[in-house]
PDB file of N, CA, C and O in Angstrom:
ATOM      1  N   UNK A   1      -5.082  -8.194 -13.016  1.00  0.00           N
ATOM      2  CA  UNK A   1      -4.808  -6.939 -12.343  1.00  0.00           C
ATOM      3  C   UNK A   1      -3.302  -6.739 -12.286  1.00  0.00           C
ATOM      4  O   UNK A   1      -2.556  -7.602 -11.826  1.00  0.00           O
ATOM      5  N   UNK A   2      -2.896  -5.625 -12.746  1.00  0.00           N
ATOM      6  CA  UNK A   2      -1.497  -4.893 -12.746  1.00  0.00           C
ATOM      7  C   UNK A   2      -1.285  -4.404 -11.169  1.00  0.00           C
ATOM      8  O   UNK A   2      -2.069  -3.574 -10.708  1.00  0.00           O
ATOM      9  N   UNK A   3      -0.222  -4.930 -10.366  1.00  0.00           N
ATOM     10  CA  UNK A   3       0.500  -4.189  -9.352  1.00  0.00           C
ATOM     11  C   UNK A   3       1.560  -4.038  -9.423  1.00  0.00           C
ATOM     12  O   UNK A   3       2.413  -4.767  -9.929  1.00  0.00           O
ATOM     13  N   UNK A   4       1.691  -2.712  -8.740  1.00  0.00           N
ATOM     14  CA  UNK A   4       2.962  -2.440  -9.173  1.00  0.00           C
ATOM     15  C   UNK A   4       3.904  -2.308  -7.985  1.00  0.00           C
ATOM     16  O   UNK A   4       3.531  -1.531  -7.106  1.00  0.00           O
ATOM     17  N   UNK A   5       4.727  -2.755  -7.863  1.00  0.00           N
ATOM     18  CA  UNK A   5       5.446  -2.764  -6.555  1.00  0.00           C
ATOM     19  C   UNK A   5       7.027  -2.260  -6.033  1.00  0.00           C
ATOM     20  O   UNK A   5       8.048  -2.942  -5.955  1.00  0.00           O
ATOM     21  N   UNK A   6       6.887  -1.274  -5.815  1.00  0.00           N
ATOM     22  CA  UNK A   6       7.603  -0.236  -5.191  1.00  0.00           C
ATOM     23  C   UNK A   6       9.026  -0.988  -4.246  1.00  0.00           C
ATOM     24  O   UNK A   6       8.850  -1.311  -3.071  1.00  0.00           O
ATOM     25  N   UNK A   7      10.211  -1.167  -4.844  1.00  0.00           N
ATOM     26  CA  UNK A   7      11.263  -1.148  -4.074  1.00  0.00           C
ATOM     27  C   UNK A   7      11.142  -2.664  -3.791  1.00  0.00           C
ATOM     28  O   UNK A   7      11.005  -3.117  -2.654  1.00  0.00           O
ATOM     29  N   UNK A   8      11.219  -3.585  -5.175  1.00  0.00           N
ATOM     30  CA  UNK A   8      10.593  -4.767  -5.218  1.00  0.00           C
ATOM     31  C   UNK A   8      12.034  -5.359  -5.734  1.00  0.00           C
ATOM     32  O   UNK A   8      12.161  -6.082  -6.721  1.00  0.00           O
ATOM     33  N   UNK A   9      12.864  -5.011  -5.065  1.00  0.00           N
ATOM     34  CA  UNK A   9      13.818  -5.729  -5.194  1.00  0.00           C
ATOM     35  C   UNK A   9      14.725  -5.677  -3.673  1.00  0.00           C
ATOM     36  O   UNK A   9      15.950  -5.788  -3.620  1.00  0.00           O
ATOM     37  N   UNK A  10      13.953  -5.512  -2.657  1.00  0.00           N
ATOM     38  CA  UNK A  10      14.402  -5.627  -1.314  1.00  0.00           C
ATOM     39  C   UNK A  10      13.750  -7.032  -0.926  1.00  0.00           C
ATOM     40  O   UNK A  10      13.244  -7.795  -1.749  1.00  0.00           O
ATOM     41  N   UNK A  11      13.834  -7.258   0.410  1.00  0.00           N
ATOM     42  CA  UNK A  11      14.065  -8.399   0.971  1.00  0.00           C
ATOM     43  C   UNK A  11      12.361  -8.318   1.097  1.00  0.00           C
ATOM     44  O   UNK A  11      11.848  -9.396   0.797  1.00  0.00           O
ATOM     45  N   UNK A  12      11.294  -7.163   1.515  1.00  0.00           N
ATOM     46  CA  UNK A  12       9.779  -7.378   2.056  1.00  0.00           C
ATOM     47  C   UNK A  12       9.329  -7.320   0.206  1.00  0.00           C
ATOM     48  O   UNK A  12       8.289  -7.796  -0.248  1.00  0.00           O
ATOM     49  N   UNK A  13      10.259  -6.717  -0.500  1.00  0.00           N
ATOM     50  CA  UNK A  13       9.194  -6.394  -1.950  1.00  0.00           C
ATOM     51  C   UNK A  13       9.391  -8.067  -2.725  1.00  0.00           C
ATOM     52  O   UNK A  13       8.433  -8.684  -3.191  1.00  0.00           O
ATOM     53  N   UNK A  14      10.472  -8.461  -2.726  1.00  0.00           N
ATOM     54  CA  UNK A  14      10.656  -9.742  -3.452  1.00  0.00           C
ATOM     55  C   UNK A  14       9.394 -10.496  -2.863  1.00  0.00           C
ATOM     56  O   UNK A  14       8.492 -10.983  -3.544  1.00  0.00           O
ATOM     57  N   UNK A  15       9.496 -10.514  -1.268  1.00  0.00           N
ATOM     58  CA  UNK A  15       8.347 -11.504  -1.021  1.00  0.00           C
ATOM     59  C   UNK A  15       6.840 -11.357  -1.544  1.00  0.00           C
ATOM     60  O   UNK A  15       6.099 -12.272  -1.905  1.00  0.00           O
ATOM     61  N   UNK A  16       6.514  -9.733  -1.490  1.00  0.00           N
ATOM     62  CA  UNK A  16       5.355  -8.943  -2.294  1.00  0.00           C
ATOM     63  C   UNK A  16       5.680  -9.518  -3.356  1.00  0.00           C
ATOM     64  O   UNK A  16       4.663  -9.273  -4.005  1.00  0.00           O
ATOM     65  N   UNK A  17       6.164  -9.957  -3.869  1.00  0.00           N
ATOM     66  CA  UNK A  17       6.647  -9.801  -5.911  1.00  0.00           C
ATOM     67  C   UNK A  17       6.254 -11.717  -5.824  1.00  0.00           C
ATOM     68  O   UNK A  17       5.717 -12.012  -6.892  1.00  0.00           O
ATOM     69  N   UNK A  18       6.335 -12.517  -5.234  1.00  0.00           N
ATOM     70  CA  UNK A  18       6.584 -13.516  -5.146  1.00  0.00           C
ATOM     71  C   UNK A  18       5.429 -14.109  -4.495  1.00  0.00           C
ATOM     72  O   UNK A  18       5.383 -15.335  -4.395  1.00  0.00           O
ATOM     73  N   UNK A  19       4.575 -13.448  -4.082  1.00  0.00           N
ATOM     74  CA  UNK A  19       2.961 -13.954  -3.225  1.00  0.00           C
ATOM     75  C   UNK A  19       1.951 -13.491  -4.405  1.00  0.00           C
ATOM     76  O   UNK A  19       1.071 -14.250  -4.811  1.00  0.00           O
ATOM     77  N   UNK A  20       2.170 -12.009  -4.995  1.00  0.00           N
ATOM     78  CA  UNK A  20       1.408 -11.611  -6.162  1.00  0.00           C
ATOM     79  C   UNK A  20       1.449 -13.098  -7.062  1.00  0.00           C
ATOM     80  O   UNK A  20       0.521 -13.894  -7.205  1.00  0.00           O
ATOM     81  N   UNK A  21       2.223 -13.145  -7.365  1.00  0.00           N
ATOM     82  CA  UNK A  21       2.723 -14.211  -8.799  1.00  0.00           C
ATOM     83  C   UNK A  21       1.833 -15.788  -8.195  1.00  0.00           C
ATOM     84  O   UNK A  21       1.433 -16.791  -8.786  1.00  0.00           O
ATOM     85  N   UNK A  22       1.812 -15.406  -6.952  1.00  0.00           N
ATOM     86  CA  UNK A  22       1.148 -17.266  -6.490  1.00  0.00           C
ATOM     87  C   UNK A  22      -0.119 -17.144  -6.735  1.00  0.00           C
ATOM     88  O   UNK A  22      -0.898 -18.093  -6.820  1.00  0.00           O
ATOM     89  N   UNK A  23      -0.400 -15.990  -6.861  1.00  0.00           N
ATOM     90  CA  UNK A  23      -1.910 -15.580  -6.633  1.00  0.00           C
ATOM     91  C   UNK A  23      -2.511 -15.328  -7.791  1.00  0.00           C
ATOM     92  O   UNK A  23      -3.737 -15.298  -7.898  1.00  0.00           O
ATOM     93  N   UNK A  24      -1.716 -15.129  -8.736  1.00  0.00           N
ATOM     94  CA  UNK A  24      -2.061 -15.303  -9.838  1.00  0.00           C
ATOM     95  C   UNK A  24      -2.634 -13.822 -10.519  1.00  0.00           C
ATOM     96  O   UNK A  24      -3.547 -13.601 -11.315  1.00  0.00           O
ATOM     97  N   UNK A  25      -1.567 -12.841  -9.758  1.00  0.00           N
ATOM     98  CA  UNK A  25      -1.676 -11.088 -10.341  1.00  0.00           C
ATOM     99  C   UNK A  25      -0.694 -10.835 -11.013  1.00  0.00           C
ATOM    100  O   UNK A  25      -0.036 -11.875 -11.038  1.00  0.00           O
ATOM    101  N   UNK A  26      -0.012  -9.788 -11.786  1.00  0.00           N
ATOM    102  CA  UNK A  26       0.526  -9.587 -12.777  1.00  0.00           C
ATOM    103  C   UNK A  26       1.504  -8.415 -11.808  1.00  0.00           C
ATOM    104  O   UNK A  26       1.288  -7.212 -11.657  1.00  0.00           O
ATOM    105  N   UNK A  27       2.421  -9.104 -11.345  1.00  0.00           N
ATOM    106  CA  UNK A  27       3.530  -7.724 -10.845  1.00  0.00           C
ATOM    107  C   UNK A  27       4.117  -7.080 -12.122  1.00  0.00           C
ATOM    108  O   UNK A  27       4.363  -7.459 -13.267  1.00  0.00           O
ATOM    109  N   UNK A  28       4.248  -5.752 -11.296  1.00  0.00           N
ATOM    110  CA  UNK A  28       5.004  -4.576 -11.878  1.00  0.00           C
ATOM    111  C   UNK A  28       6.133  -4.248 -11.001  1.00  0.00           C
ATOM    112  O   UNK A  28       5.963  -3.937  -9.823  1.00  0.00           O
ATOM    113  N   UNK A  29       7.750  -4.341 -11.787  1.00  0.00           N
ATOM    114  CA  UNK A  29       8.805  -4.480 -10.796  1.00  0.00           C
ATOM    115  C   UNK A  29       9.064  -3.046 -10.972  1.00  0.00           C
ATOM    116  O   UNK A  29       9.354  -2.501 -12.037  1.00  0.00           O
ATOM    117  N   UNK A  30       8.932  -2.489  -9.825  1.00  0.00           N
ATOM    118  CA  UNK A  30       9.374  -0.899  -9.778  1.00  0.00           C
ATOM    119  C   UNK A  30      10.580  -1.001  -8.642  1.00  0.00           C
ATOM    120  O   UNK A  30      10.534  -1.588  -7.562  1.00  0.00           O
ATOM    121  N   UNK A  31      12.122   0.065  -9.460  1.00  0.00           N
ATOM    122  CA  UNK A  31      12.902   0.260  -8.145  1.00  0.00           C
ATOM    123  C   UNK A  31      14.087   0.740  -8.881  1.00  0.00           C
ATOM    124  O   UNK A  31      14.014   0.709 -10.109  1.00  0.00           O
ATOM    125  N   UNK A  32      15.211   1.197  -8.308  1.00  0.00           N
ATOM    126  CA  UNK A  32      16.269   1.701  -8.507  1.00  0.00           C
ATOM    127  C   UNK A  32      17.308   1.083  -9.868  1.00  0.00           C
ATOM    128  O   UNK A  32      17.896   1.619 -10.807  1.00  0.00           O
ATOM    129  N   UNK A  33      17.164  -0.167  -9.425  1.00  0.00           N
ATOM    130  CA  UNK A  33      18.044  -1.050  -9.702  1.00  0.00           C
ATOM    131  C   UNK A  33      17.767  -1.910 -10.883  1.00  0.00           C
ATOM    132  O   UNK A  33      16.881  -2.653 -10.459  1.00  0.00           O
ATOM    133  N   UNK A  34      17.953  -2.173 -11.849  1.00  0.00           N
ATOM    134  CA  UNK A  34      17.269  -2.796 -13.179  1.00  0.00           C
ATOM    135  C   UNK A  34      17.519  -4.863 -13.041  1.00  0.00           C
ATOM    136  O   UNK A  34      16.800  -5.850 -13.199  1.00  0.00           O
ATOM    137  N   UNK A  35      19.101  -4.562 -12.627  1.00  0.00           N
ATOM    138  CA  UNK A  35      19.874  -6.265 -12.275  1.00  0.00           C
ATOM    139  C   UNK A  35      19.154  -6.728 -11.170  1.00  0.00           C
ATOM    140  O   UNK A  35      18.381  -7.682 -11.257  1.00  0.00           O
ATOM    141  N   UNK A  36      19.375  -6.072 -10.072  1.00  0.00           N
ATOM    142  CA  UNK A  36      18.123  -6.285  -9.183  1.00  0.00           C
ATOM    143  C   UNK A  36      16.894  -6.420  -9.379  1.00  0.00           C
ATOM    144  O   UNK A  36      16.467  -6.843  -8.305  1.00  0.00           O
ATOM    145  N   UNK A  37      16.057  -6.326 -10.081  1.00  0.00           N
ATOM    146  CA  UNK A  37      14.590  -6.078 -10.561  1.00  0.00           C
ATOM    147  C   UNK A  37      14.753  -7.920 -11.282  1.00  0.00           C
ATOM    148  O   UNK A  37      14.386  -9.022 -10.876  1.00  0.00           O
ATOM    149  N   UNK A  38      15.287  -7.565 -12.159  1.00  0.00           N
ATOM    150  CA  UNK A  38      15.504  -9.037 -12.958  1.00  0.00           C
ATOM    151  C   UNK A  38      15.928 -10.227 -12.180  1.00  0.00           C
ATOM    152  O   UNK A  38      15.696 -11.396 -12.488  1.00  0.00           O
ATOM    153  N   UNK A  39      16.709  -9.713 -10.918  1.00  0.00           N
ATOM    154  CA  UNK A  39      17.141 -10.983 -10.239  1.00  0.00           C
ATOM    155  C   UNK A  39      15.823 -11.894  -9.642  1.00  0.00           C
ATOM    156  O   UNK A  39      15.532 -13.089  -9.674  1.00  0.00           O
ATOM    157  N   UNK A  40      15.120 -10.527  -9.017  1.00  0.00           N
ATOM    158  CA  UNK A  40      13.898 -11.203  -8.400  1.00  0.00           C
ATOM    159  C   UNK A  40      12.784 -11.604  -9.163  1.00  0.00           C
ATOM    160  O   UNK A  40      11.919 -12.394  -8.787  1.00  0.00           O
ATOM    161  N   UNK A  41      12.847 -10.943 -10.411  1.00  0.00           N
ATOM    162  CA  UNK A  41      11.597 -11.676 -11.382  1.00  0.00           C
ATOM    163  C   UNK A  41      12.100 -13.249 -11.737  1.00  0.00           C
ATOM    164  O   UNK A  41      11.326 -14.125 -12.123  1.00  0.00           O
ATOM    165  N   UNK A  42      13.608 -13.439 -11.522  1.00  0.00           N
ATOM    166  CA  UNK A  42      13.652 -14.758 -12.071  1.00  0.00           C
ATOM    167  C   UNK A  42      13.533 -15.683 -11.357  1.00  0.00           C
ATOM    168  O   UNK A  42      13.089 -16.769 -11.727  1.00  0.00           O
ATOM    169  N   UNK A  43      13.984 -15.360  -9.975  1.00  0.00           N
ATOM    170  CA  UNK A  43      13.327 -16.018  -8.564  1.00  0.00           C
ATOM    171  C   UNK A  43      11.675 -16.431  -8.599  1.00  0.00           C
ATOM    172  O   UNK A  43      11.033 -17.482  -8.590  1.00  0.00           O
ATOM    173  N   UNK A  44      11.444 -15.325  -8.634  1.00  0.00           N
ATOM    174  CA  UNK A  44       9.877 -15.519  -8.601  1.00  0.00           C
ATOM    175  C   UNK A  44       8.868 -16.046 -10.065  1.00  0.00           C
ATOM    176  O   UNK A  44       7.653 -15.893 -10.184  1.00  0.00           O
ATOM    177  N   UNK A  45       9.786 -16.667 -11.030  1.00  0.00           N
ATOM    178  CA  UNK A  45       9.660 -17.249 -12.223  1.00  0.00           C
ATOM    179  C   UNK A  45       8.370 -16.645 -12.998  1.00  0.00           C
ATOM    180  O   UNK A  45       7.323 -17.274 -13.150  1.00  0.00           O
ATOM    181  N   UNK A  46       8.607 -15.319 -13.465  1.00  0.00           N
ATOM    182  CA  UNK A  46       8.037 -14.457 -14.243  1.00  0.00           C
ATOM    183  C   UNK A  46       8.584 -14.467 -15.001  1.00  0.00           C
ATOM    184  O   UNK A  46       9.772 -14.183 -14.845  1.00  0.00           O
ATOM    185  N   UNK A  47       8.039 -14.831 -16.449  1.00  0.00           N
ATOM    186  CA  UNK A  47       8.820 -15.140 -17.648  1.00  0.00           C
ATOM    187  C   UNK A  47       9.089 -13.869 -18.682  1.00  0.00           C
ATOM    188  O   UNK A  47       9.940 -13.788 -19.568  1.00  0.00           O
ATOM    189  N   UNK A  48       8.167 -12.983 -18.312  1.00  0.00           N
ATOM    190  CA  UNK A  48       8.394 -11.883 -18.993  1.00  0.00           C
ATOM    191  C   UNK A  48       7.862 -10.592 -18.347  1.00  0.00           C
ATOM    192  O   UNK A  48       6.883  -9.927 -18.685  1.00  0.00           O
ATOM    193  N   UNK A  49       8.732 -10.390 -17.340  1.00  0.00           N
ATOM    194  CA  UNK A  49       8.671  -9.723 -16.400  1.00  0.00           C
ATOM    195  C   UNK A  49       8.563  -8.003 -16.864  1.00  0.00           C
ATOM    196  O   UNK A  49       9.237  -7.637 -17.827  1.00  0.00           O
ATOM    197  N   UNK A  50       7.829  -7.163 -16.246  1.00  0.00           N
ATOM    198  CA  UNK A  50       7.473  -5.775 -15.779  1.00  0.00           C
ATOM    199  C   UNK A  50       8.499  -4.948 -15.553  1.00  0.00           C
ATOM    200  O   UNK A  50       8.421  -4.678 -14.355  1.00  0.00           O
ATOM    201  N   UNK A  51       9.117  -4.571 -15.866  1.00  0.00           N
ATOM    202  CA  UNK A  51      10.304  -3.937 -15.345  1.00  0.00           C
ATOM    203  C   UNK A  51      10.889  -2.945 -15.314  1.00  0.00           C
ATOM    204  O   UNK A  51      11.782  -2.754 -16.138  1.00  0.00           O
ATOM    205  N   UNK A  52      10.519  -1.823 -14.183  1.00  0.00           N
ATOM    206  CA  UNK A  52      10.611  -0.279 -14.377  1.00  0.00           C
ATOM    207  C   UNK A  52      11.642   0.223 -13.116  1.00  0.00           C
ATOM    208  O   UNK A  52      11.680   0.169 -11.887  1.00  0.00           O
ATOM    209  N   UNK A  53      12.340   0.676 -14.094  1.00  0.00           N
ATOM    210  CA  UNK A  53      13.558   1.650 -13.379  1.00  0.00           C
ATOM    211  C   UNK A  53      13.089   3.092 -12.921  1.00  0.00           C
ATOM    212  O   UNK A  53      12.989   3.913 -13.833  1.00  0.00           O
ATOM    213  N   UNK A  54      12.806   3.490 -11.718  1.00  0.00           N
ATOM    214  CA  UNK A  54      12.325   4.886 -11.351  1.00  0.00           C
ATOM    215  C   UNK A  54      13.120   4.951  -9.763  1.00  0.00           C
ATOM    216  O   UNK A  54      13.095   3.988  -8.996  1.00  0.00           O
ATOM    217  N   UNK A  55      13.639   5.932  -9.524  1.00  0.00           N
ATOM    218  CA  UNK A  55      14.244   6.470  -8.539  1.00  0.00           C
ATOM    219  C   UNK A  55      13.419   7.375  -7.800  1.00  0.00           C
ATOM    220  O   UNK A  55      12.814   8.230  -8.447  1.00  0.00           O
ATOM    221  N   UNK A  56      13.256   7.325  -6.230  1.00  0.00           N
ATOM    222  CA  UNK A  56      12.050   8.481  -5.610  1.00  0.00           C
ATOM    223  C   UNK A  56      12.643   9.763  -5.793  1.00  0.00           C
ATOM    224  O   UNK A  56      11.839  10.696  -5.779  1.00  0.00           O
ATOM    225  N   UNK A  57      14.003  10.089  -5.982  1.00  0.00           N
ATOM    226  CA  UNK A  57      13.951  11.679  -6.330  1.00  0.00           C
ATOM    227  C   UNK A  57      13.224  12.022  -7.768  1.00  0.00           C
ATOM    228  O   UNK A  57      13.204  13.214  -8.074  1.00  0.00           O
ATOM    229  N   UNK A  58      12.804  11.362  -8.403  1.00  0.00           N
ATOM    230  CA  UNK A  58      12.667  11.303  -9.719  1.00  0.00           C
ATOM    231  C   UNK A  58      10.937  11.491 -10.157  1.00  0.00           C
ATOM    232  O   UNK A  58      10.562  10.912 -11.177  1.00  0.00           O
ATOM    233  N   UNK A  59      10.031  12.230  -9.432  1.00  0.00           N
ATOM    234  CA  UNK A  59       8.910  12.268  -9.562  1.00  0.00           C
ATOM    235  C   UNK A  59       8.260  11.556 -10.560  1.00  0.00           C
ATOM    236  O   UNK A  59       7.383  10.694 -10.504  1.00  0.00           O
ATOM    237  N   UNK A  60       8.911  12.126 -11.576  1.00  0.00           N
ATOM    238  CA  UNK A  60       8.005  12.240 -12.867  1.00  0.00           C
ATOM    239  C   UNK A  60       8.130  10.611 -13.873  1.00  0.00           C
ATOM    240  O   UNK A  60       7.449   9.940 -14.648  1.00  0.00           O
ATOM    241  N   UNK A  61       9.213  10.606 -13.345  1.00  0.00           N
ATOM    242  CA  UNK A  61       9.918   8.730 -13.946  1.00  0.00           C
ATOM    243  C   UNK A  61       8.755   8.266 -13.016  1.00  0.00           C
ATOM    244  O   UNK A  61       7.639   8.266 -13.533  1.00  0.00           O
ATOM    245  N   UNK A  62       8.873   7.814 -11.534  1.00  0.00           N
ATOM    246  CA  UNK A  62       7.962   7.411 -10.579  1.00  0.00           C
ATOM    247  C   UNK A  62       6.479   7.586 -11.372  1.00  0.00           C
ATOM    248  O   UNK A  62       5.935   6.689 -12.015  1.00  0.00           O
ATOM    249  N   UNK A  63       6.109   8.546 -11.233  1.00  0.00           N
ATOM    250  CA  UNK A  63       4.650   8.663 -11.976  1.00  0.00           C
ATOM    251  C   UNK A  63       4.718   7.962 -13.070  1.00  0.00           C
ATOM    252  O   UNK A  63       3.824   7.125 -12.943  1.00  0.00           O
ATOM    253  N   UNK A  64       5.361   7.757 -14.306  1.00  0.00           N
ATOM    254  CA  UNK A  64       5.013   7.193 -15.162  1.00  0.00           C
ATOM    255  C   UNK A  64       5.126   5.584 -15.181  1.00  0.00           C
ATOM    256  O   UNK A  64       4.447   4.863 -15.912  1.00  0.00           O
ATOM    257  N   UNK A  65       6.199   5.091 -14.158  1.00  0.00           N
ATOM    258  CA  UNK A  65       6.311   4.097 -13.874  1.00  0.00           C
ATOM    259  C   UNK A  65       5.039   3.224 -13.110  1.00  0.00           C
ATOM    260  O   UNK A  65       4.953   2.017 -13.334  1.00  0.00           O
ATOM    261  N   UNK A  66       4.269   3.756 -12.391  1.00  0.00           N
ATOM    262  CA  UNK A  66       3.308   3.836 -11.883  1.00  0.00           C
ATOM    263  C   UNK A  66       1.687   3.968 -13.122  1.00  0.00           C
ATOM    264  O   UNK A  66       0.714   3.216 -13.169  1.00  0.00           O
ATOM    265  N   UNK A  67       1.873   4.725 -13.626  1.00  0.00           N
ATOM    266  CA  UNK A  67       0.854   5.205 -14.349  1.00  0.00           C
ATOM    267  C   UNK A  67      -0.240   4.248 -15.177  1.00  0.00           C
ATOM    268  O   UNK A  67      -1.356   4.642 -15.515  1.00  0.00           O
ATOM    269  N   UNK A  68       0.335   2.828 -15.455  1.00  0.00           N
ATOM    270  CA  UNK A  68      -1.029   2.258 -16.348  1.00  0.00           C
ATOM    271  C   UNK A  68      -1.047   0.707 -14.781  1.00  0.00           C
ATOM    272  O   UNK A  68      -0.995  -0.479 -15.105  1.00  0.00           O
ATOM    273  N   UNK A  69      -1.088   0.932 -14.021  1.00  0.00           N
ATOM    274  CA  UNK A  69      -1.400   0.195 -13.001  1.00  0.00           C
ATOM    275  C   UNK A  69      -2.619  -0.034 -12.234  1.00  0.00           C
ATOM    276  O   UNK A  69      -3.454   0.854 -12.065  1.00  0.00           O
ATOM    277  N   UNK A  70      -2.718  -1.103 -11.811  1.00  0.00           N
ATOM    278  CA  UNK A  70      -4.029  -0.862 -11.512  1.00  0.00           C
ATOM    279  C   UNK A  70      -4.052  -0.453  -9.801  1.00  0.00           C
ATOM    280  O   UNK A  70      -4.935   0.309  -9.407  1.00  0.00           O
ATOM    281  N   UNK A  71      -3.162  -0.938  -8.952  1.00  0.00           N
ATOM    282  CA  UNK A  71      -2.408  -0.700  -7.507  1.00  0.00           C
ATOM    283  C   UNK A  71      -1.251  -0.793  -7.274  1.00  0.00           C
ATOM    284  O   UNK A  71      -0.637  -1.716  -7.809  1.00  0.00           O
ATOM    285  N   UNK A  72      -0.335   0.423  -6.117  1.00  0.00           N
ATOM    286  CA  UNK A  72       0.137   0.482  -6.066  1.00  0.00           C
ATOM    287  C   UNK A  72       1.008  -0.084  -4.555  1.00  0.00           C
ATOM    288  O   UNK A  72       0.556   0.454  -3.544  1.00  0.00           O
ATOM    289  N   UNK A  73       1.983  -0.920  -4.342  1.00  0.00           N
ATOM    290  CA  UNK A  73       2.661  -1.584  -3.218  1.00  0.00           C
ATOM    291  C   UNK A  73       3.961  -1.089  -2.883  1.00  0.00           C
ATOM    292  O   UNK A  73       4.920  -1.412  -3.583  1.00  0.00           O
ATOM    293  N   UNK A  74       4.144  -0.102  -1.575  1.00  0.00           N
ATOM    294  CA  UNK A  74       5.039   0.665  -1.628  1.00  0.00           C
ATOM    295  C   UNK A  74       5.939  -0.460  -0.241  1.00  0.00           C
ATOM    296  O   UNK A  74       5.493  -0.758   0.867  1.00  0.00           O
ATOM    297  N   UNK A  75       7.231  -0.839  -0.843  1.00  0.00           N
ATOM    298  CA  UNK A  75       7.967  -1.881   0.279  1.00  0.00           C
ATOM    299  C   UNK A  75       9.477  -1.295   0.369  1.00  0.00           C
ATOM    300  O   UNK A  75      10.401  -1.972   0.819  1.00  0.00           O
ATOM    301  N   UNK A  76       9.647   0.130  -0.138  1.00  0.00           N
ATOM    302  CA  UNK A  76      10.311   0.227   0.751  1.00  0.00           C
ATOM    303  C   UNK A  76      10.470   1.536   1.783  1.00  0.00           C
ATOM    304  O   UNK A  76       9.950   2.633   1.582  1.00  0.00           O
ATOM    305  N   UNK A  77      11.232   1.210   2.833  1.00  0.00           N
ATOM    306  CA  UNK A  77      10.971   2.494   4.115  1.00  0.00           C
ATOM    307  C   UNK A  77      12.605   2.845   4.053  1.00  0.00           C
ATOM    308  O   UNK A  77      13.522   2.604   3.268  1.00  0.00           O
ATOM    309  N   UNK A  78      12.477   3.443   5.131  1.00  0.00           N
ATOM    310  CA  UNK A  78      11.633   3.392   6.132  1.00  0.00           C
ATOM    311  C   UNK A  78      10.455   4.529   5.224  1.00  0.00           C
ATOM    312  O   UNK A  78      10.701   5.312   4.306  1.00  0.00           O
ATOM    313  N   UNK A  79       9.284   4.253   5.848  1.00  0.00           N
ATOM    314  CA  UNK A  79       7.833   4.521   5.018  1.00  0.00           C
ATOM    315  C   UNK A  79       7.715   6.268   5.661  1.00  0.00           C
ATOM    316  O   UNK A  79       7.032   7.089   5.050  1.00  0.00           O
ATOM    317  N   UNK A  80       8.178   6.496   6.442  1.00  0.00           N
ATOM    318  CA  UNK A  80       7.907   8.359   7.128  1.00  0.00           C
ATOM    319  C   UNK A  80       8.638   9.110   6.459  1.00  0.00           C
ATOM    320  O   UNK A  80       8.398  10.317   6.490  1.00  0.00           O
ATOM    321  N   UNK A  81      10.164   8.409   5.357  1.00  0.00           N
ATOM    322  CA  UNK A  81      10.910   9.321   4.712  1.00  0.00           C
ATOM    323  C   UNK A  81      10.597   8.939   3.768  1.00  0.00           C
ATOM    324  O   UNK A  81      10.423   9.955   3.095  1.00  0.00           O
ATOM    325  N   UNK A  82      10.312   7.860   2.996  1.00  0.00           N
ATOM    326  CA  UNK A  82      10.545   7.464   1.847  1.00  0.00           C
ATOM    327  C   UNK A  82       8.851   7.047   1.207  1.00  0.00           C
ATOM    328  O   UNK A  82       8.716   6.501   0.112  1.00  0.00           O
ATOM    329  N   UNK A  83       7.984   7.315   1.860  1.00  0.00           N
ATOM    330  CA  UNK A  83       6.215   6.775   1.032  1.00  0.00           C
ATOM    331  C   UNK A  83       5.930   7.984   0.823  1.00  0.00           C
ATOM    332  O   UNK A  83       4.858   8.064   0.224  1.00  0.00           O
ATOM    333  N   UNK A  84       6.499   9.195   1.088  1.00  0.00           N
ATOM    334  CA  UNK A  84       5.424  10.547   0.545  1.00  0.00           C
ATOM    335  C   UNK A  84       5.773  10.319  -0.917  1.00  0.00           C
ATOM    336  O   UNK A  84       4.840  10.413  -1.714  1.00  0.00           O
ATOM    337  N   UNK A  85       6.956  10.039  -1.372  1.00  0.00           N
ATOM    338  CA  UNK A  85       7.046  10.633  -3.230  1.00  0.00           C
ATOM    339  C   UNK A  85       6.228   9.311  -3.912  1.00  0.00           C
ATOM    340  O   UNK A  85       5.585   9.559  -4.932  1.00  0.00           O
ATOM    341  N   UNK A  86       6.221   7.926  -3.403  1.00  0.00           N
ATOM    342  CA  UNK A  86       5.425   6.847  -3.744  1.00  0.00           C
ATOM    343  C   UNK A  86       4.144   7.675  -3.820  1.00  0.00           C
ATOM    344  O   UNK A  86       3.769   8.091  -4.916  1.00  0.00           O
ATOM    345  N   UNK A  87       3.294   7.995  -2.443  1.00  0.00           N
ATOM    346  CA  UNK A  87       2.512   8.350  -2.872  1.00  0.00           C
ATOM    347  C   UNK A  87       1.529   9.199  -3.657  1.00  0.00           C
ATOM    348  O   UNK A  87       0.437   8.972  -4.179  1.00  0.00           O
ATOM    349  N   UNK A  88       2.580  10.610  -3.512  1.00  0.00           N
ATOM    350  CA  UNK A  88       2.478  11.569  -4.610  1.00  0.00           C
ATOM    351  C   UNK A  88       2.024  11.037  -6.116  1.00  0.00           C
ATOM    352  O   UNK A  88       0.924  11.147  -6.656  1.00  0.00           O
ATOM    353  N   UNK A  89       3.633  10.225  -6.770  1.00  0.00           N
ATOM    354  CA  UNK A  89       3.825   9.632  -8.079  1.00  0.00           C
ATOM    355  C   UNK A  89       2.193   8.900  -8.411  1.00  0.00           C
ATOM    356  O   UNK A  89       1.548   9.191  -9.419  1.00  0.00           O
ATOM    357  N   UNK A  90       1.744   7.982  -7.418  1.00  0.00           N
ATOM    358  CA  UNK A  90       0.576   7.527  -7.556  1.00  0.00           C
ATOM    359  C   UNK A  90      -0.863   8.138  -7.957  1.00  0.00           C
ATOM    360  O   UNK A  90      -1.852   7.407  -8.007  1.00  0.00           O
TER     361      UNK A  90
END
């Protein structure tokens, strides 16, 4: 199973990114930041890591970034300003 995880290069998504992988699911690194994205896939020793650059002003990047997933893990907030375009894109 593909998850994909939203703002997975903060301090709650790394840990999301890093419990998936114990568990033996297939993260999808979604978030702003590409160096960031990679920092935490290498932490979390994903060898050939997922790795999607989408910004929430960015609908349509978001949606596609999102798009062949199987769930979606939205970590970052605050969640009242920042989960409507997550969930839209979804």
């Amino acid at each position: 199973m593909r998850i994909a995880v939203h703002g997975a290069s903060g301090f709650t998504g790394s840990l999301v990114v890093t419990e998936l992988v114990r568990r033996g699911f297939t993260p999808v690194l979604v978030g702003r930041d590409e160096t960031r994205l990679r920092a935490v896939a290498a932490r979390a020793a994903i060898p050939d890591p997922q790795i999607r650059v989408a910004r929430l002003d960015d609908i349509d990047a978001l949606a596609a970034a999102l798009a062949d997933t199987d769930a979606v893990i939205n970590t970052a907030g605050p969640f009242t300003r920042w989960g409507e375009p997550v969930v839209r894109a979804a």
